[in-house]
N, C-alpha and C positions, 0 to 999 in steps of 0.2 A: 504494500500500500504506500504510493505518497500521496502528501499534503502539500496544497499551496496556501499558504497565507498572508495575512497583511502582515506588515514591520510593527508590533506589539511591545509597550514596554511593561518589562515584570507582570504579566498576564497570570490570571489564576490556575492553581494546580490541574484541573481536570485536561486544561489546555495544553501544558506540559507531557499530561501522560499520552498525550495524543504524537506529539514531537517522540518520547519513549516507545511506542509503537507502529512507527512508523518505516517505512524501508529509506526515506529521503525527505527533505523538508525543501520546498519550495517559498523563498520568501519576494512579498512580490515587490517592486520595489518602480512601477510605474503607474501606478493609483493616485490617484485623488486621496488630497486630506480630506476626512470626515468625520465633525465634531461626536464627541461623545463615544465614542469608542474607548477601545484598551490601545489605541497607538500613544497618544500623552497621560493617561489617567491610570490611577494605581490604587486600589483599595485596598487597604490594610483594617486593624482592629483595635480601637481604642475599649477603653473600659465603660462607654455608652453606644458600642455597638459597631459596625462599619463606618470609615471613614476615607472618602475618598482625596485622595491629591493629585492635583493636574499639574502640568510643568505649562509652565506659561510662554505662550508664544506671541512674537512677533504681530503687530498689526496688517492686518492685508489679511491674512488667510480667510479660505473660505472653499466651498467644495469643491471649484474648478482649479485649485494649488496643485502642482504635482509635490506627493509626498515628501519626497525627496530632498525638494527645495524651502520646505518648512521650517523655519528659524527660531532658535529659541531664544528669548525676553529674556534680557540679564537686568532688565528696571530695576527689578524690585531682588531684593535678596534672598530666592525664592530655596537657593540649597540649606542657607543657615536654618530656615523654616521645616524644610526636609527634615535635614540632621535633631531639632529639637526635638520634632514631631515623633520620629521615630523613636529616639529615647525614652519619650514620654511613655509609648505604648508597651516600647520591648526591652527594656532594661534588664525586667527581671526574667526574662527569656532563655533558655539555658544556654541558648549559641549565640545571646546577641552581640558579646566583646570580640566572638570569635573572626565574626564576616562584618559586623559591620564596617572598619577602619577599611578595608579593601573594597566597598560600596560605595564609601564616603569619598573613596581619591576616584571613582569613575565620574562621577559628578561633580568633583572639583574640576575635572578637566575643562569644562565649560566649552562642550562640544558647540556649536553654532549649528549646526543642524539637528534637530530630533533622530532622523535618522539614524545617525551617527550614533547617539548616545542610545539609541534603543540598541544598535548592534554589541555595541560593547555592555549593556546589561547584559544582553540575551548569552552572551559569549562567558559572562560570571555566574553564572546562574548551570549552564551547561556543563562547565569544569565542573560544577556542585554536585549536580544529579550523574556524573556520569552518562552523558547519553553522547554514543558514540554512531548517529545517525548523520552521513551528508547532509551539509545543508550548504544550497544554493542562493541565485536569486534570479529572479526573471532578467529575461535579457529585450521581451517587449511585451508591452499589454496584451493579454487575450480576453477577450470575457468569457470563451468558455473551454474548458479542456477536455482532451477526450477521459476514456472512463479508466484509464490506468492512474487519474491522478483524482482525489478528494477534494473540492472546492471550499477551503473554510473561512474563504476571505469575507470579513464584514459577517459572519454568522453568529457570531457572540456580542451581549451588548454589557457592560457595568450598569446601567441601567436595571434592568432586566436580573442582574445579579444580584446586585445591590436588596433587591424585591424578596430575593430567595427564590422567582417565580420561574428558574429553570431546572433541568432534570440533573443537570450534570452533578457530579460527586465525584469523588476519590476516598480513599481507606480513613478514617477518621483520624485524630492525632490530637493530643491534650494541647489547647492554647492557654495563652495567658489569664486572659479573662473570661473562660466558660463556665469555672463558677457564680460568675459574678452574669453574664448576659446571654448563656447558651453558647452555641457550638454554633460557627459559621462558614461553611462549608466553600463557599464562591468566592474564597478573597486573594490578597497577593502571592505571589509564590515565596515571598521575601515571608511570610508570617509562618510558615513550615517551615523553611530554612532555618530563623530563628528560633525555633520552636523544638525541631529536630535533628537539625546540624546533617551530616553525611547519611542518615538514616533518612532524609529527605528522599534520596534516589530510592530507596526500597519501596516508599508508601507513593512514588510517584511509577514502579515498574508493578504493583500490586493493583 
């Protein structure tokens, strides 16, 4: 089986085991920006439930952008905001001292393209879990592929996540605050990681 997808950053677990599964990962990378997706937004888990963060981009954009050329806003000081935010949530997390300082210098790079910076999460996160599957990128748009390839581009929404109102799941895993606000199954891959450390790739091949 391959998959082609959109250029996602830190996209939630069910979406990873899918990348784990797969024979090749197609990423496409001559799309259209489209708001509200998992291309800039990242939902992690505070101690009142999900919370999403967007990276801030650039003015202009709009659905006729090629992705690609999507900028990111250094206005406002949107990493330091990052960096608290996550502390805030995953301090007491068993793996958070472990990955975070090596998360924190990919976003200090202060990539100018979205793009860019989604590739090099995607590429920390992969060392993590172990997945040893090709991954490509489109070399021109198609809108449609024949049937050797799974079309998952634009299938998934944070939205929609955010609700609980999809099927997707993966193996369960004790988080921070599920005593405190339940179990949330649809969030970042960054909240397993911190949660699970290298035991991540198991409950992501499971």
């Amino acid at each position: 089986m391959k998959i082609i997808i959109e250029n996602q950053i830190l996209p939630p677990n069910y979406i990873w085991s899918k990348f784990e599964s797969s024979d090749q990962i197609l990423i496409e990378q001559f799309d259209n920006y489209n708001k509200r997706t998992y291309r800039n937004r990242i939902i992690i888990l505070s101690q009142n439930g999900p919370l999403t963060i967007s990276i801030p981009l650039k003015k202009g954009k709009n659905r006729n952008t090629p992705f690609t050329n999507v900028q990111i806003s250094y206005d406002k000081n949107w990493i330091s905001n990052i960096k608290n935010t996550l502390k805030t949530c995953y301090n007491s997390a068993p793996f958070f001292d472990f990955y975070f300082e090596d998360l924190l210098r990919i976003f200090n790079k202060k990539h100018q393209f979205l793009f860019q910076l989604n590739n090099d999460l995607r590429d920390f996160v992969i060392e993590i879990l172990e997945i040893n599957v090709p991954i490509k990128f489109t070399e021109d748009y198609l809108k449609q592929y024949n049937s050797e390839y799974i079309d998952l581009r634009d299938k998934y929404s944070p939205v929609i996540d955010l609700k609980q109102e999809s099927s997707h799941s993966t193996k369960k895993y004790p988080q921070v605050f599920e005593y405190k606000i339940g179990y949330f199954p649809n969030v970042s891959i960054l909240d397993l990681i911190f949660n699970m450390g290298r035991q991540a790739a198991l409950i992501i091949q499971n």
